[in-house]
C-alpha positions, -999 to 999 in steps of 0.1 A, spaced: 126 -761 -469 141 -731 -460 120 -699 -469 136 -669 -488 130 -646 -455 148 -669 -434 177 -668 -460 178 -635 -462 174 -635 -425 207 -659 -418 229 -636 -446 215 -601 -431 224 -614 -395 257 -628 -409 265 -593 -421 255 -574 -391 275 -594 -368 307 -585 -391 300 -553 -384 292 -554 -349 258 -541 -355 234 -554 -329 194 -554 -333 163 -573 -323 152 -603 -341 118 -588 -343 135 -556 -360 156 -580 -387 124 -598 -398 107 -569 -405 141 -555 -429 143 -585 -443 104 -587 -460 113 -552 -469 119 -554 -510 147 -533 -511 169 -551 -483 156 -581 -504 166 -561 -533 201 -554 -523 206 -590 -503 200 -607 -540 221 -581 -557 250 -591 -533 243 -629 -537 243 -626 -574 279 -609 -573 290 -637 -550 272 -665 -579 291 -650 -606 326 -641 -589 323 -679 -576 319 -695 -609 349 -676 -627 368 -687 -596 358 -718 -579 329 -733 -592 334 -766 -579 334 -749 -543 303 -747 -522 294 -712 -512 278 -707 -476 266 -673 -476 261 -677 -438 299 -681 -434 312 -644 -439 344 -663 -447 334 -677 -474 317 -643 -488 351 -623 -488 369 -653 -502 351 -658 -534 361 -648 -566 349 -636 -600 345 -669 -623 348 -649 -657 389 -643 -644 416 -670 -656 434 -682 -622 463 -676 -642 457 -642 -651 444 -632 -616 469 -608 -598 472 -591 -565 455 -556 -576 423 -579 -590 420 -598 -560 417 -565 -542 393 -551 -563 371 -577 -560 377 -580 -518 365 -541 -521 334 -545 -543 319 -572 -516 327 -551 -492 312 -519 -508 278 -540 -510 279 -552 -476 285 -518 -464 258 -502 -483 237 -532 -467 247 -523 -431 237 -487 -442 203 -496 -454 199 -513 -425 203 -487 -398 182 -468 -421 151 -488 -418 159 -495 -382 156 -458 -375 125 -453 -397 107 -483 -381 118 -467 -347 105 -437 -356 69 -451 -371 63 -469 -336 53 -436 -324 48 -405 -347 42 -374 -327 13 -356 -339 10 -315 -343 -16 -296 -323 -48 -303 -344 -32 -332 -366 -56 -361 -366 -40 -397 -367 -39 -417 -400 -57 -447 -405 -38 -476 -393 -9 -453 -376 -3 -459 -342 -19 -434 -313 2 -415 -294 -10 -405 -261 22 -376 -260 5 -340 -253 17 -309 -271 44 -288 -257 39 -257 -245 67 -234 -237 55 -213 -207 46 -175 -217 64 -149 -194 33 -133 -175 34 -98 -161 5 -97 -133 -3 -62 -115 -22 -59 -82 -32 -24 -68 -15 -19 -33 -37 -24 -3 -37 -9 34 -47 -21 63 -82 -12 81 -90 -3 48 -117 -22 26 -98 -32 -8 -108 -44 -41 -85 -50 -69 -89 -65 -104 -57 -91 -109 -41 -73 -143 -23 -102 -163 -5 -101 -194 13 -123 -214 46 -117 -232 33 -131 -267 -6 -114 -264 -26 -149 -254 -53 -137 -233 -50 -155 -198 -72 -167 -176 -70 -163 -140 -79 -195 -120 -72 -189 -88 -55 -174 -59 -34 -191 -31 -23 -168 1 0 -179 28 -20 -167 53 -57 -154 66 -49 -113 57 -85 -105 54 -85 -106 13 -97 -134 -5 -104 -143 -42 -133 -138 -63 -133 -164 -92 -162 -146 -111 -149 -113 -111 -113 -122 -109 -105 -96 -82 -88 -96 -48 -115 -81 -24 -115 -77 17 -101 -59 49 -67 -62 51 -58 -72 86 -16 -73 80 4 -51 64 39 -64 49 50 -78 17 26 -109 11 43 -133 -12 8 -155 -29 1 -177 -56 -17 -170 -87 -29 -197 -110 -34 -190 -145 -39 -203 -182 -35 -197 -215 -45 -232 -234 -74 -254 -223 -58 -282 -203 -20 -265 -188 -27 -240 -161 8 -219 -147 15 -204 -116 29 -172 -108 45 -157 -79 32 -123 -70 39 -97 -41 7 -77 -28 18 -51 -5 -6 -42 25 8 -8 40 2 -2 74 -20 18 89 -3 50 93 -19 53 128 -1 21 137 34 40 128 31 68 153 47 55 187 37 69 220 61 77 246 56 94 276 79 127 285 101 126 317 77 132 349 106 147 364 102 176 342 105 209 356 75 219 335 59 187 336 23 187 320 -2 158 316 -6 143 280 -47 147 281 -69 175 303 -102 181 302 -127 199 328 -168 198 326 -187 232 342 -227 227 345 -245 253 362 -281 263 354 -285 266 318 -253 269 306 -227 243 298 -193 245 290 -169 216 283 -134 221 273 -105 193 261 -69 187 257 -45 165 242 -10 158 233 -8 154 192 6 127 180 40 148 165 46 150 204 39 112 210 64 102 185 96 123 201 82 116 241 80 158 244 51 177 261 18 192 254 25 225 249 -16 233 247 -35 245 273 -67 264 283 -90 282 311 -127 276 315 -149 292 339 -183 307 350 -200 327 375 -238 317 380 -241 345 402 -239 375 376 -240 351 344 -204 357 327 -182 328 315 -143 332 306 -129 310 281 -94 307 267 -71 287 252 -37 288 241 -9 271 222 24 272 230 50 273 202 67 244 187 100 256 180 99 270 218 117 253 246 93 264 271 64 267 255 46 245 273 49 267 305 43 296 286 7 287 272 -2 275 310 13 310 326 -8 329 301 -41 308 307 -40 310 340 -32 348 347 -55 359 322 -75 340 332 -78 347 375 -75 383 362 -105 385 342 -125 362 366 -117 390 392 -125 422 374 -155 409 360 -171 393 396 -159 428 413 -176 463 410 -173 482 377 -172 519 375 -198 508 345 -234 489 350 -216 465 322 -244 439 330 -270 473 326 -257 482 290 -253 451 275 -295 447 279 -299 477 265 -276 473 240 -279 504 220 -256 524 198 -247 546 234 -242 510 254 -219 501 226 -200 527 225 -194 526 263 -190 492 262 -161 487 239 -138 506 256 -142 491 288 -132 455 274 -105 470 254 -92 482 284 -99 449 303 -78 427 281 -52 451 276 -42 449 310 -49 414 311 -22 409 284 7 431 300 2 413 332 7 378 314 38 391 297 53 405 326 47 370 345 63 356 315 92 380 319 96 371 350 94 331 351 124 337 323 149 355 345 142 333 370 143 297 348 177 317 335 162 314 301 152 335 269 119 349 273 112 336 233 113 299 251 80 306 265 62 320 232 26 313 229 -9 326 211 -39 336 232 -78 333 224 -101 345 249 -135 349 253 -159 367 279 -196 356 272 -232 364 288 -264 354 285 -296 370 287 -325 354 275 -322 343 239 -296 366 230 -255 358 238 -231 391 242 -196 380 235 -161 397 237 -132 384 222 -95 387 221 -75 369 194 -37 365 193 -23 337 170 -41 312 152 -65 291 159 -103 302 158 -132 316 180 -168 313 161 -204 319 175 -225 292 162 -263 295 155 -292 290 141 -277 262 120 -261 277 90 -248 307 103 -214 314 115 -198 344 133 -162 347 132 -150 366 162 -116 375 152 -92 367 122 -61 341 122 -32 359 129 -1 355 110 34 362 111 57 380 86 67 351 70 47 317 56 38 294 88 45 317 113 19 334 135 23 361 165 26 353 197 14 371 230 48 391 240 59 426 249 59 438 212 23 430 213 11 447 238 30 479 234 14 474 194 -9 506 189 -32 484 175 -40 462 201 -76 473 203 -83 460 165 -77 425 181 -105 427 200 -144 417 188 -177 424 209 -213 419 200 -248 403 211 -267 378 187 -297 359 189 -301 321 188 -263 313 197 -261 275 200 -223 275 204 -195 292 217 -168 271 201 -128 283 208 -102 258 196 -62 260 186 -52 254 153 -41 216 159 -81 217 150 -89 237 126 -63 230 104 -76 196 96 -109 206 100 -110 244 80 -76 237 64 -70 273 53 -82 309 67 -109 313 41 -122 277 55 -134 290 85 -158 315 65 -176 279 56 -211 270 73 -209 238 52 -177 229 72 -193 244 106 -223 226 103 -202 195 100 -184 204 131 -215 206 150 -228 178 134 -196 154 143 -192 163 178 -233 167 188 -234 133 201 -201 136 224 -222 163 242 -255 147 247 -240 134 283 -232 165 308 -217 137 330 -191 123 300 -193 158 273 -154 166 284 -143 131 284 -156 119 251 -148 155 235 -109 144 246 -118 111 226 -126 129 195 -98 155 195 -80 117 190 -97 118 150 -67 110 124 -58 133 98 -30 131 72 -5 157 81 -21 175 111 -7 158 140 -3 190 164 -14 196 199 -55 202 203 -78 219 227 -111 230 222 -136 249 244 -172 248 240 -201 265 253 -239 259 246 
């Protein structure tokens, strides 16, 4: 016998198909042992019992035959008094049931669809009996703003990786991927970038991070590596075809008994960069016979054409001049006074240099003068300073006499912690100038205020240099008062003097030292 689920079965599937609703046999079975479908499939059976009775009731009703369902009629109506309007209002009743069957229908089809697989809220735990979804929680990915401190190269660098989120979940950083070896790598315990950078450039990397316990994110993030600023200076050599062609680096070693002098120069790296000349130069030399040793140097001026020629015409008449007067006869026993060196000697003493590098000076301007009408050109184009420096030794004690025109610095060095000054920087009316060695100079009635003598003990150091060195090394003029920045000096370049053999060379090696800003010509003479 035919069950009541597999009626309700054949008259649910009869509907559907009038209503071209299609769905799986598994799906109908399950409507149809639902009590209301059951509900509403008797409700409409019982309308079609009754209507067929008052109707037909001879007829045979097959309520799998949707024909038959919209052509029975209401058995409580006389046939006679049946008209048109209460056929229809009984063809619009059935079809008002089976319509609100079709709707129950898709209904529960749509519920049971949705019951297969009920997703579950973060920290919802499953009914008893409900199926388990395996579905994980969505996450919208948070917006992540991730700083890095810039690195340089040559440099050693550590950086903490700065993350934050746009709505406030802390973050943790996993790791760090880098397209390339740079010399930085990733510290997962500290969560820093640490190393040498090796590149500079814009280096695109990976981070890795998360905010929940099983979805990690990843984050593109630029670390910029600057260069070494060393690495931006180019080096180009100026035309050798140069009318005043000088050599980028000079140097010259002088050993003779006890005393030592080593003097260096070099192009500065401002020069380099534009392929133009050294405009530096200097004079070293000494006369083991009678003991005295002349030491200048010079720097010609930037903003000067010539310059270059100028600081070499300078140092080398002064130069040959003083060599000469002091190696000839004197109409004073110089040699004589300076070992007695009393208030007399002094006295006659000071005059006698005075007069010495005053005459030294004219003769440099006048070749000066005279290299400019011949070039054709202004005499300004050959502008440079002058230091110069006449020393002698006698025993433990040093007598020195200076001359100092320009910037730049001269300094007796010795015992360690003490430091005499023998002159002061000389600058120019305006900010950044300085004077220069020229006619207005000589004729200056107070030429002789330029020029420093005296005799100390336990001189280590004779130490003349241009200001492309102590302007990185003193920075200002009240620098140079500083034994703690003297001491340093000795200190630094000690070792590049410990060979007589190499002292010049490696002294031109360390005049190479970088500093930030100060990249003018330097020369520097020492004596010890």
């Amino acid at each position: 016998m035919e069950t009541k689920t597999a009626r309700n079965i054949t008259a649910l599937k009869s509907l559907l198909q009038e209503r071209n609703i299609s769905i799986p046999d598994s799906t109908l079975t399950a409507l149809c042992e639902d009590t209301e479908i059951d509900d509403l499939l008797q409700e409409v059976v019982n309308k079609i019992i009754i209507k067929t009775e008052k109707t037909t009731p001879a007829a045979e009703v097959n309520l799998s035959d949707p024909d038959d369902l919209q052509n029975v009629q209401d058995p409580s109506v006389d046939p006679e008094e049946i008209d048109a309007s209460a056929g229809q209002n009984i063809a619009e009743e059935n079809q008002q049931a089976i319509d609100d069957l079709a709707a129950k229908t898709e209904s529960e089809e749509t519920l049971l669809s949705e019951m297969a697989a009920p997703p579950l809220k973060p920290g919802q735990v499953p009914l008893e009996g409900s199926p388990v979804t395996t579905q994980v929680p969505e996450h919208r990915q948070p917006m992540a703003k991730i700083n890095i401190a810039n690195a340089r190269v040559g440099i050693p660098f550590h950086s903490e990786i700065d993350i934050m989120l746009d709505n406030g979940t802390p973050a943790t950083i996993q790791g760090v991927s880098l397209p390339e070896d740079i010399g930085i790598a990733f510290d997962p315990i500290t969560s820093t970038l640490a190393g040498t950078p090796t590149k500079s450039g814009d280096i695109e990397m990976s981070v890795t991070w998360s905010c929940y316990p099983t979805i990690s994110y990843t984050t593109a993030v630029l670390l910029i590596v600057n260069p070494d600023p060393r690495s931006l200076w180019k080096i180009i050599d100026p035309p050798t075809d140069d009318r005043y062609y000088k050599s980028n680096i000079d140097s010259k070693m002088i050993v003779d008994g006890g005393v030592r002098i080593a003097a260096a120069s070099r192009r500065g790296r401002s020069h380099e960069h534009v392929g133009s000349f050294r405009d530096d130069d200097f004079f070293i030399s000494h006369n083991a016979g009678n003991g005295w040793s002349v030491l200048l140097v010079a720097d010609g001026a930037g903003s000067a054409k010539n310059s270059r020629e100028g600081s070499r015409i300078v140092t080398k008449t002064v130069g040959d001049y003083l060599v000469k007067q002091l190696n000839g006869e004197h109409d004073l026993p110089i040699e004589s006074l300076i070992d007695k060196w009393d208030s007399e000697s002094q006295r006659a003493v000071g005059p006698f240099f005075g007069d010495l590098f005053h005459k030294a000076a004219r003769l440099a301007v006048n070749k000066l003068n005279s290299e400019a009408i011949e070039a054709n050109e202004p005499v300004k184009s050959y502008s440079t300073t002058l230091l110069a420096t006449l020393s002698f030794r006698s025993g433990d004690d040093l007598f020195a006499a200076s001359f100092w025109m320009g910037d730049g610095a001269i300094a007796a060095y010795g015992p360690a912690g003490r430091v005499r000054l023998l002159g002061t920087p000389d600058s120019g009316e305006y900010a950044g100038q300085t004077r220069f060695l020229d006619n207005d100079a000589v004729k200056d009635a107070d030429f002789n205020k330029r020029i420093i003598i005296g005799k100390w003990k336990d001189i280590s150091h004779l130490i003349l240099m241009t200001d492309g060195v102590s302007d990185p090394l003193f920075e200002t003029d009240n620098g140079l008062q500083s034994t703690d920045k003297w001491d340093a000096l000795i200190t630094e370049i000690s070792p590049c003097l410990n060979d007589d053999a190499l002292a010049a060379e490696r002294l031109t090696e360390w005049l190479n030292f970088f500093s930030p800003g100060n990249h003018d010509d330097r020369t520097i003479i020492i004596s010890w």
